[in-house]
Structures are given as C-alpha cells and as structure tokens.
Backbone and ligand atoms as CSV (ligand in chain L), in Angstrom:
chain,resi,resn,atom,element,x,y,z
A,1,UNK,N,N,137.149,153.010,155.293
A,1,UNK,CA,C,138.618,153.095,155.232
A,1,UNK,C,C,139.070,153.529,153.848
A,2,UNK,N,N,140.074,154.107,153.598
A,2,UNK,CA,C,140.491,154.617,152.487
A,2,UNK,C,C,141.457,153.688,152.457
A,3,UNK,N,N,141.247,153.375,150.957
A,3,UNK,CA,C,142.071,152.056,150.426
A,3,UNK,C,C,143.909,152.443,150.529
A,4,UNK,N,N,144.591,151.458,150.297
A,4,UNK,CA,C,146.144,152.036,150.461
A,4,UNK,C,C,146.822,151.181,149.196
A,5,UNK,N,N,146.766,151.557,148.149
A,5,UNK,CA,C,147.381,151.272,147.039
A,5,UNK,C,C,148.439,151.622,146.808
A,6,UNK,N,N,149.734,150.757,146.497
A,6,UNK,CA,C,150.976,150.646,146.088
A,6,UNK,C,C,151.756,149.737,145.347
A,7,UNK,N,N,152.365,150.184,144.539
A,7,UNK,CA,C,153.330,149.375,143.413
A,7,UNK,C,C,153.793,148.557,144.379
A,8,UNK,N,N,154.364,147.487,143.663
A,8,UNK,CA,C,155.029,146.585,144.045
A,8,UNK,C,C,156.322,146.925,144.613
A,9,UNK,N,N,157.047,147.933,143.304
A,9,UNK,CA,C,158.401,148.366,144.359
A,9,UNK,C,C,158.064,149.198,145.393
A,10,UNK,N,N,156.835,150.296,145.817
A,10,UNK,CA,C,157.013,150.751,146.785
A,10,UNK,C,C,156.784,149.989,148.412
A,11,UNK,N,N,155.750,148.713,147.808
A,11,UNK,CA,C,155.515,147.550,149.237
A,11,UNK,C,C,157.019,146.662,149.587
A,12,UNK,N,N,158.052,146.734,149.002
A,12,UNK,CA,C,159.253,145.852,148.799
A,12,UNK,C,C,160.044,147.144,149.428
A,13,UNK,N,N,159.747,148.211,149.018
A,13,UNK,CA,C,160.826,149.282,149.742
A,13,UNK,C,C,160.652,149.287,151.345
A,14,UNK,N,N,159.531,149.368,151.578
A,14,UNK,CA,C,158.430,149.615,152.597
A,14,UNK,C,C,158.743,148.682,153.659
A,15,UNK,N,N,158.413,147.508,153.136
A,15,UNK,CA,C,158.538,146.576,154.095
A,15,UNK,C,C,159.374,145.651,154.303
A,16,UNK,N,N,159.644,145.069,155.464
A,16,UNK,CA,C,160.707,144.240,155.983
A,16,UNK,C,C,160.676,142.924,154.774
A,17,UNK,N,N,161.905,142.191,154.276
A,17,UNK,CA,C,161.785,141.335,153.422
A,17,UNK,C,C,160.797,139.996,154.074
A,18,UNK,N,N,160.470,139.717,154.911
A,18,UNK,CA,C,159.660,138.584,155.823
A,18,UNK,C,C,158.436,139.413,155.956
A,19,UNK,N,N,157.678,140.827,156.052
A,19,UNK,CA,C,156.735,141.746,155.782
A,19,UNK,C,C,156.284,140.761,154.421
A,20,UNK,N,N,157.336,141.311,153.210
A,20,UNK,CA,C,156.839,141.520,152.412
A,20,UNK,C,C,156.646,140.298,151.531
A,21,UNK,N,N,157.412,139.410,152.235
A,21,UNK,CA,C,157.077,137.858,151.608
A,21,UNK,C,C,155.865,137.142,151.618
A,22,UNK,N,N,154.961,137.803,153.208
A,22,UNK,CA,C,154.021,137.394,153.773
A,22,UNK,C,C,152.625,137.878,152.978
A,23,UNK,N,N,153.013,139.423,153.118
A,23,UNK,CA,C,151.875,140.207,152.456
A,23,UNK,C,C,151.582,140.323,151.212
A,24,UNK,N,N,152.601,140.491,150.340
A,24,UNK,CA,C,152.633,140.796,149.147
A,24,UNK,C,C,152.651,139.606,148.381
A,25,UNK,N,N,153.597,138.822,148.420
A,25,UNK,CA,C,153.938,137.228,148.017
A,25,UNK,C,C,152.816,136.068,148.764
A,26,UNK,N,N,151.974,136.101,149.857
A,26,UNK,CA,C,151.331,135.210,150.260
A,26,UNK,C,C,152.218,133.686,150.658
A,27,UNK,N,N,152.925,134.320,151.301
A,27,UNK,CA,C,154.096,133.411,151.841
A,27,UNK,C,C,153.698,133.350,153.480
A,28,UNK,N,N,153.742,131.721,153.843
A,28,UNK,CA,C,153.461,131.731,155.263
A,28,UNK,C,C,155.028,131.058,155.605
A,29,UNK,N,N,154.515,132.491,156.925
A,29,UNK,CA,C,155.846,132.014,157.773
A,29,UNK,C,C,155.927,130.585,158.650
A,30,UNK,N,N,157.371,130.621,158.869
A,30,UNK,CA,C,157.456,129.049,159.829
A,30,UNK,C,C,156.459,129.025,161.302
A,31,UNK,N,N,155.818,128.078,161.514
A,31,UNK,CA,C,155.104,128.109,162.529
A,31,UNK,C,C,155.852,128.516,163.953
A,32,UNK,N,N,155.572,129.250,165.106
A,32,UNK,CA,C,155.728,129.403,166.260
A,32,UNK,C,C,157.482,130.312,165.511
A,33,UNK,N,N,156.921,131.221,164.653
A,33,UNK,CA,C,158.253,132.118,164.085
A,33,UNK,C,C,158.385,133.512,165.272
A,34,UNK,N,N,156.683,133.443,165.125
A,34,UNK,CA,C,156.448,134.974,165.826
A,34,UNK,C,C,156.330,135.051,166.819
A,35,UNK,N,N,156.911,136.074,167.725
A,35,UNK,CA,C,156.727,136.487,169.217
A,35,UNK,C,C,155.003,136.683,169.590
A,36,UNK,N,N,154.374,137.348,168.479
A,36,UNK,CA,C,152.869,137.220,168.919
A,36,UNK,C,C,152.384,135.909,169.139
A,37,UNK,N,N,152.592,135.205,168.680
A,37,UNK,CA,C,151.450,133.568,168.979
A,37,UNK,C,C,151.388,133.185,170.596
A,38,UNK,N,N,152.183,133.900,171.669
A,38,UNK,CA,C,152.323,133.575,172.723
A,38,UNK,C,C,151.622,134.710,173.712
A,39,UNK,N,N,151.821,135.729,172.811
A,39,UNK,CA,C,151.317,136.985,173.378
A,39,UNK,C,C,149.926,137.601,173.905
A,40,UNK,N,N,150.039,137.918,175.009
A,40,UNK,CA,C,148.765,137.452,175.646
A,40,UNK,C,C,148.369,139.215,176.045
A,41,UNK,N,N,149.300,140.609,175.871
A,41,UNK,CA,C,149.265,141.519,176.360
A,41,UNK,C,C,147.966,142.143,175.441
A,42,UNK,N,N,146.894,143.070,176.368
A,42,UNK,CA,C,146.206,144.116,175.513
A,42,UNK,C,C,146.439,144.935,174.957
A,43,UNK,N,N,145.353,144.922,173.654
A,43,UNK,CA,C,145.908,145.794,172.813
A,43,UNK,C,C,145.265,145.332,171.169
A,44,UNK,N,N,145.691,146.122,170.125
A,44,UNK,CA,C,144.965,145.580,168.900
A,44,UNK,C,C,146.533,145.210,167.732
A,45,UNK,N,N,145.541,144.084,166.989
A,45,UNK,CA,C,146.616,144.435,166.241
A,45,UNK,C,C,146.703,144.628,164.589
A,46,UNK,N,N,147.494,145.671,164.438
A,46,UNK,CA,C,147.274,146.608,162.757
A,46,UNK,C,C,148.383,145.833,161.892
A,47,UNK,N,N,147.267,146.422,160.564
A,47,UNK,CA,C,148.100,145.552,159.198
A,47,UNK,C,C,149.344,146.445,159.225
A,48,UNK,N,N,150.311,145.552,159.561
A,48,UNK,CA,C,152.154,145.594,159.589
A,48,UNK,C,C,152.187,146.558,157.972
A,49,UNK,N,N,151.496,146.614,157.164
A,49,UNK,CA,C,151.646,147.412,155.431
A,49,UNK,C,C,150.742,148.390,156.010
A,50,UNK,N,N,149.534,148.574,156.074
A,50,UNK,CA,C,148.838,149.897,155.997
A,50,UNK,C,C,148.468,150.656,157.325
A,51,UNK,N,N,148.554,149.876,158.862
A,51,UNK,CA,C,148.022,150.166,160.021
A,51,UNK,C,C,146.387,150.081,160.261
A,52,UNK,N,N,145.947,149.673,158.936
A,52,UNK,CA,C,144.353,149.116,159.503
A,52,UNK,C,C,144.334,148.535,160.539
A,53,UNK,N,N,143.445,148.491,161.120
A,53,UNK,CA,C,142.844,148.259,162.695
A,53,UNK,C,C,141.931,146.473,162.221
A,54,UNK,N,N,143.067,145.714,162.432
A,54,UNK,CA,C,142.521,143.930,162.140
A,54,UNK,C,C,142.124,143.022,163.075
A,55,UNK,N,N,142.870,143.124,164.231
A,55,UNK,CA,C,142.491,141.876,165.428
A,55,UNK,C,C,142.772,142.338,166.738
A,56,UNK,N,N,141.506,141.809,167.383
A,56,UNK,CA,C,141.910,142.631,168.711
A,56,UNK,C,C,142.300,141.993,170.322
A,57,UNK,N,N,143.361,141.585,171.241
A,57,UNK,CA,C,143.859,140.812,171.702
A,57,UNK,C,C,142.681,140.049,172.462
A,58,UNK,N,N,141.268,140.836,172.319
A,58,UNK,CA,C,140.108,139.828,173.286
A,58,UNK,C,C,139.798,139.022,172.409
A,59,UNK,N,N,139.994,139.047,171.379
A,59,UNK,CA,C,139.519,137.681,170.566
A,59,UNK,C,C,140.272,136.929,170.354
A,60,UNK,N,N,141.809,136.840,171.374
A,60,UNK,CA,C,143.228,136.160,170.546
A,60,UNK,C,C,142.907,134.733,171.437
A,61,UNK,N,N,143.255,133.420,170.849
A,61,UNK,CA,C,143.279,132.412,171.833
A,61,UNK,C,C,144.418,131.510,171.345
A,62,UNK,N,N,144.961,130.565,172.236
A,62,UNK,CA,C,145.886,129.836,171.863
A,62,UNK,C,C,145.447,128.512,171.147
A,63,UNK,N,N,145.465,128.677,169.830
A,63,UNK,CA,C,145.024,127.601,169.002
A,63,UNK,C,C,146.230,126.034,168.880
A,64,UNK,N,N,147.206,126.354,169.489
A,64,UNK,CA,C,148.564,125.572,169.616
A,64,UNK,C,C,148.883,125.182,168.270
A,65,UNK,N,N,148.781,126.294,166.672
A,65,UNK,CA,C,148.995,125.332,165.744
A,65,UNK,C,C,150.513,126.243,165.420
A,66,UNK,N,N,150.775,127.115,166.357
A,66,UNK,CA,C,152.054,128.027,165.685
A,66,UNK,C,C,152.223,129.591,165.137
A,67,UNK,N,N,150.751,129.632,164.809
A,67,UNK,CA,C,150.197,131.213,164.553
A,67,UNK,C,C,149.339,131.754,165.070
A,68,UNK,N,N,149.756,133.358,165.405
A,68,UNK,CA,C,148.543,134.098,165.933
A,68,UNK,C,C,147.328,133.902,166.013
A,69,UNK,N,N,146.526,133.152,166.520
A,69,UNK,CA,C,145.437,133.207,165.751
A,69,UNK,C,C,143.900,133.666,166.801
A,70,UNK,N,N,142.927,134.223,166.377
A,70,UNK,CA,C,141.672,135.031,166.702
A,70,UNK,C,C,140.145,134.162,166.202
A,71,UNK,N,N,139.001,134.924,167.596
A,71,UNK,CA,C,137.953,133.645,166.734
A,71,UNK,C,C,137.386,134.689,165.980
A,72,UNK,N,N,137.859,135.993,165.579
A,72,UNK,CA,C,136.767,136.913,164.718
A,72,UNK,C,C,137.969,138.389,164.264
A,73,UNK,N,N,137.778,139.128,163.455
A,73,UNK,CA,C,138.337,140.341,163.253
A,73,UNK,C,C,137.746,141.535,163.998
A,74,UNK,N,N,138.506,142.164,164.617
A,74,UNK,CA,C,138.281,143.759,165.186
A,74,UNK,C,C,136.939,144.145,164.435
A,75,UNK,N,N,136.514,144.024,163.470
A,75,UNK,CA,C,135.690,144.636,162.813
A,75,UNK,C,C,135.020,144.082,161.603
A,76,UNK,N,N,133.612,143.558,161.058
A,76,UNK,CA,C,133.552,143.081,160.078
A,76,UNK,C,C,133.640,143.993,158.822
A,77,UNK,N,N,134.025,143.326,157.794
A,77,UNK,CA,C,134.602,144.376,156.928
A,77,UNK,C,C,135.813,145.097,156.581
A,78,UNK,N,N,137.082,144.989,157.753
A,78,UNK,CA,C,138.115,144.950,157.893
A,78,UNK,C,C,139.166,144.094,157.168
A,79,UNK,N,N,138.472,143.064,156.582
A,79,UNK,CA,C,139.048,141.527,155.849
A,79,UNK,C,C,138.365,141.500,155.337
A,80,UNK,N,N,139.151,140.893,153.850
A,80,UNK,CA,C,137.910,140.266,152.582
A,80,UNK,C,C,138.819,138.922,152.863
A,81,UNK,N,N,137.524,138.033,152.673
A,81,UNK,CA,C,137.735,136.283,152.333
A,81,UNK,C,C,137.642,136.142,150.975
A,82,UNK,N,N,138.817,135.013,150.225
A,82,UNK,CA,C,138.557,134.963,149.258
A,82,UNK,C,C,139.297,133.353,148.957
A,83,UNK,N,N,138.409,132.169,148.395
A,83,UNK,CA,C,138.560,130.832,148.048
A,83,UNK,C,C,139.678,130.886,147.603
A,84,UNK,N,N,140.971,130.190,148.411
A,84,UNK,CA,C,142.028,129.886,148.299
A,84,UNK,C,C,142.351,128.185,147.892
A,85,UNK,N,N,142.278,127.912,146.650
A,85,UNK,CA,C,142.944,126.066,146.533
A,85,UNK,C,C,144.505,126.028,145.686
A,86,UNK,N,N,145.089,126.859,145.959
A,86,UNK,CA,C,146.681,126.753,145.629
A,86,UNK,C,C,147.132,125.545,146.885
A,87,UNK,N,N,148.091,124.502,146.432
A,87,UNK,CA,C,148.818,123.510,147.325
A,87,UNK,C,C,148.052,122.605,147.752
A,88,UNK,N,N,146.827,122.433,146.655
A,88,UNK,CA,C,146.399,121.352,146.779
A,88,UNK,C,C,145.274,121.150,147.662
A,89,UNK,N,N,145.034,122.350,148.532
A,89,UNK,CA,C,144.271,122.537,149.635
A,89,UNK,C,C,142.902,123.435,149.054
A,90,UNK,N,N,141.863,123.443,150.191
A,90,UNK,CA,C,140.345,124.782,149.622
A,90,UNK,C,C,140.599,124.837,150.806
A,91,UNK,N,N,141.130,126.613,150.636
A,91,UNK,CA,C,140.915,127.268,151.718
A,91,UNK,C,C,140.296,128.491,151.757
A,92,UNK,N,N,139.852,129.175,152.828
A,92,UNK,CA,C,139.600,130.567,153.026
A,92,UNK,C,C,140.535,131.430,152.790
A,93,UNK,N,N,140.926,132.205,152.114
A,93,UNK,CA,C,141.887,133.403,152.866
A,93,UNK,C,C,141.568,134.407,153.099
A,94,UNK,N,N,142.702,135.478,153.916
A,94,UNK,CA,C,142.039,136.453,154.613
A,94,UNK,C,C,143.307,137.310,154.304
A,95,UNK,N,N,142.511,138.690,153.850
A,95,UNK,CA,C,143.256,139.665,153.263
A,95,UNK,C,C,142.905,140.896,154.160
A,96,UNK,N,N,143.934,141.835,153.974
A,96,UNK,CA,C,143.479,143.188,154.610
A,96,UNK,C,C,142.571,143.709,153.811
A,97,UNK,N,N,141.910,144.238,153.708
A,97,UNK,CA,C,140.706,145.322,153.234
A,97,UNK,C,C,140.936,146.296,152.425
A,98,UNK,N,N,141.774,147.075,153.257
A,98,UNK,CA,C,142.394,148.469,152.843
A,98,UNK,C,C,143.592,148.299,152.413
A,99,UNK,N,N,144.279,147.486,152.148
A,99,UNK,CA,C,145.510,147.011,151.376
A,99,UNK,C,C,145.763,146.262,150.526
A,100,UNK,N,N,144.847,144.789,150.708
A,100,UNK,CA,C,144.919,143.812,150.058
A,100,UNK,C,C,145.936,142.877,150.409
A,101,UNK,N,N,146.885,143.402,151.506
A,101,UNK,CA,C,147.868,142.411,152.096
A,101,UNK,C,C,147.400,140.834,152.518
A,102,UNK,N,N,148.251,140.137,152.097
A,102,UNK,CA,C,147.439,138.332,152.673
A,102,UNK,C,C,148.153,138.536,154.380
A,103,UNK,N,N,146.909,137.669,155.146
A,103,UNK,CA,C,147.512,138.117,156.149
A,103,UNK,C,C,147.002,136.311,156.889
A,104,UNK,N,N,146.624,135.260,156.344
A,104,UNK,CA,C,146.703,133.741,156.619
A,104,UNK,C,C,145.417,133.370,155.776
A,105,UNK,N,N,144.916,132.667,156.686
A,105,UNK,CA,C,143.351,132.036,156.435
A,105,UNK,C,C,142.574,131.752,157.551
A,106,UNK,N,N,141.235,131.772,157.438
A,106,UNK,CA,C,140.322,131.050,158.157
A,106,UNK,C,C,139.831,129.857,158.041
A,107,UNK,N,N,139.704,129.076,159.252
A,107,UNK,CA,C,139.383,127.841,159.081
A,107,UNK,C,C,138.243,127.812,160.393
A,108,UNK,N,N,137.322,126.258,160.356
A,108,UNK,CA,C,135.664,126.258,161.313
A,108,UNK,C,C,136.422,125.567,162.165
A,109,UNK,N,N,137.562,125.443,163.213
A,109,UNK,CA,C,138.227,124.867,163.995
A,109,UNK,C,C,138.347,125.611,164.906
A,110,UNK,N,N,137.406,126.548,165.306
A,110,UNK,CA,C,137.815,127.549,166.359
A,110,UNK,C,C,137.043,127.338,167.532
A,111,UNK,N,N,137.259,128.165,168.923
A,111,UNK,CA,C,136.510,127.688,169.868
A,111,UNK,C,C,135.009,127.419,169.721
A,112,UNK,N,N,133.907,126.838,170.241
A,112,UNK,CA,C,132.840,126.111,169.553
A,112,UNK,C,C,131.835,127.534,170.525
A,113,UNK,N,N,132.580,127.533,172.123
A,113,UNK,CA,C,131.721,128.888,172.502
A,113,UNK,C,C,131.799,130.311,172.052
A,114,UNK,N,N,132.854,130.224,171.037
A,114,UNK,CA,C,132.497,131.849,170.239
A,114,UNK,C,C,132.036,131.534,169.086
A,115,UNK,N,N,133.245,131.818,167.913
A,115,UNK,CA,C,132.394,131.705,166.709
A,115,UNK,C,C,132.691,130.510,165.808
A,116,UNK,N,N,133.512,129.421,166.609
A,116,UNK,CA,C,133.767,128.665,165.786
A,116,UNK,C,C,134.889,128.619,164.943
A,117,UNK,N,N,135.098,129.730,164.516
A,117,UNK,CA,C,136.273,130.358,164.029
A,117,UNK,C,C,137.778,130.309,164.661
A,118,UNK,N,N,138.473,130.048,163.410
A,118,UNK,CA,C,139.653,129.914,163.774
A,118,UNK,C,C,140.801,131.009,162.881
A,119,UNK,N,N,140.610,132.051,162.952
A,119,UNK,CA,C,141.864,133.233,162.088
A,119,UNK,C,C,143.400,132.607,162.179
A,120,UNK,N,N,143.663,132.338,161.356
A,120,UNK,CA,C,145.132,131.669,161.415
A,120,UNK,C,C,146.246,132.368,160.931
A,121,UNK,N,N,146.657,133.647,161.287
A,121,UNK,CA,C,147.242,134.920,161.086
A,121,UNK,C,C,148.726,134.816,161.197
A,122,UNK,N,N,149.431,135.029,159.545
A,122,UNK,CA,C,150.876,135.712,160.468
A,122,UNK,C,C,151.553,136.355,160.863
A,123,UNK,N,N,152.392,136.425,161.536
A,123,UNK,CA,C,152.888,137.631,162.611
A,123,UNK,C,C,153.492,138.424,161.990
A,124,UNK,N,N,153.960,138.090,161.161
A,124,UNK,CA,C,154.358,139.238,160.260
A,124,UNK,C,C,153.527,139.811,159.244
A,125,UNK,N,N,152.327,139.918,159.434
A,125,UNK,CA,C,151.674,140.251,158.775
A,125,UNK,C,C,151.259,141.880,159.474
A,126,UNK,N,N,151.299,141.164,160.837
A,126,UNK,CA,C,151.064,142.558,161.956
A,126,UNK,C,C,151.453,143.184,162.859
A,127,UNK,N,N,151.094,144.548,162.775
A,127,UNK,CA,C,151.909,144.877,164.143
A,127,UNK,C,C,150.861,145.318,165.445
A,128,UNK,N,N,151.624,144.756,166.696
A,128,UNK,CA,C,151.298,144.917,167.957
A,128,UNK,C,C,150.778,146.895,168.326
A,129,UNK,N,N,149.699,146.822,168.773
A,129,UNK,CA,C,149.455,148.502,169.425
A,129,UNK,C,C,148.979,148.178,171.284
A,130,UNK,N,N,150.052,148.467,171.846
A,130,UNK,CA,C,149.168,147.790,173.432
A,130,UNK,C,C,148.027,149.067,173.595
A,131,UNK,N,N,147.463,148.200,174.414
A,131,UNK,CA,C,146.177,149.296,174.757
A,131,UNK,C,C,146.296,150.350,175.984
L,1,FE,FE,FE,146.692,146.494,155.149
C-alpha cells in the first residue's frame, strides 16, 4: 500500500469533525453511536481517511460492548498494533497502516472459535463498501 501522508490541517479539512476526532485525535466515540455496530450487510469496510481495505463484514460479530467490532482484519498488515497505557489502562491499539489513523483497540475477548480476538473499532473511523 502506498502510505497516505497529511498535515494536520489537510486531515481536519478532509474529514468530518467526529472523522477527525477519532482518527487523528484518538478520540473514542460514545458507545452504540454508530449505525455499523448493528450492521450485519456484506461488504468491507475502508479507512473513513484513506479508503484502505480494513475489515471485512465475515469477520464482524456482535460483541454487545457498543462498537463495531471483528475477530481479525481484512488483511494482515493492514493495521499496526501499538502498546497503548494512556487512562490508566495497557492496551493494544490499532491503527491504519497506510494512514496512521487510530481506528480503536484490540483486546483477547473475542470469540474463542476464531481467533480469540476482539477488534473494538469505531465507526467513525470507517466507511461501509457493500459487496
Ligand atoms: Fe487510513
């Protein structure tokens, strides 16, 4: 993937102010904010900043915590993880690749017959492509 580098004012021009709070700022939205967490239609879904190709609706499951969330990414390599302990917490986070947009975290709370994994994604982080 060819990386997608941009100033700060051009990701703030770019994107929706709730986009850009999410991605740029690492701001999580209010739980059960997004129309995706319910969304069950095929299809993939791309970083809302660059259109990388991130999660794909066969891996989407209803985790009931409020956010999108997946037991794996469209693709490995698509996301960099990187040790998140801001708020007191150690967490995973999970960034776009080709952007660097924050797009939630991962956590080992996910279904036990896939990967265990739990992608805890927000919706504004992405946008819907039906298949
Ligand atoms: Fe991106």
């Amino acid at each position: 993937m060819q990386p997608a580098e941009k100033t700060d004012a051009e990701w703030k021009k770019e994107l929706t102010p709730e986009q850009y709070r999410v991605l740029r700022k690492k701001e999580t939205e209010p739980p059960f904010s997004s129309a995706y967490v319910s969304k069950n239609d095929r299809g993939v879904y791309v970083c809302a900043a660059c259109g990388a190709e991130l999660f794909s609706s066969g891996n989407k499951f209803d985790a009931h915590c409020g956010w999108p969330s997946f037991d794996r990414p469209v693709r490995e390599g698509n996301v960099i993880f990187t040790r998140d302990t801001s708020h007191g917490m150690d967490r995973l986070e999970v960034t776009c690749a080709r952007c660097g947009g924050h797009l939630g975290h991962v956590f080992d709370d996910g279904p036990r017959e896939t990967t265990g994994k739990r992608f805890c994604i927000n919706g504004a982080a992405l946008t819907f492509h039906p298949a």
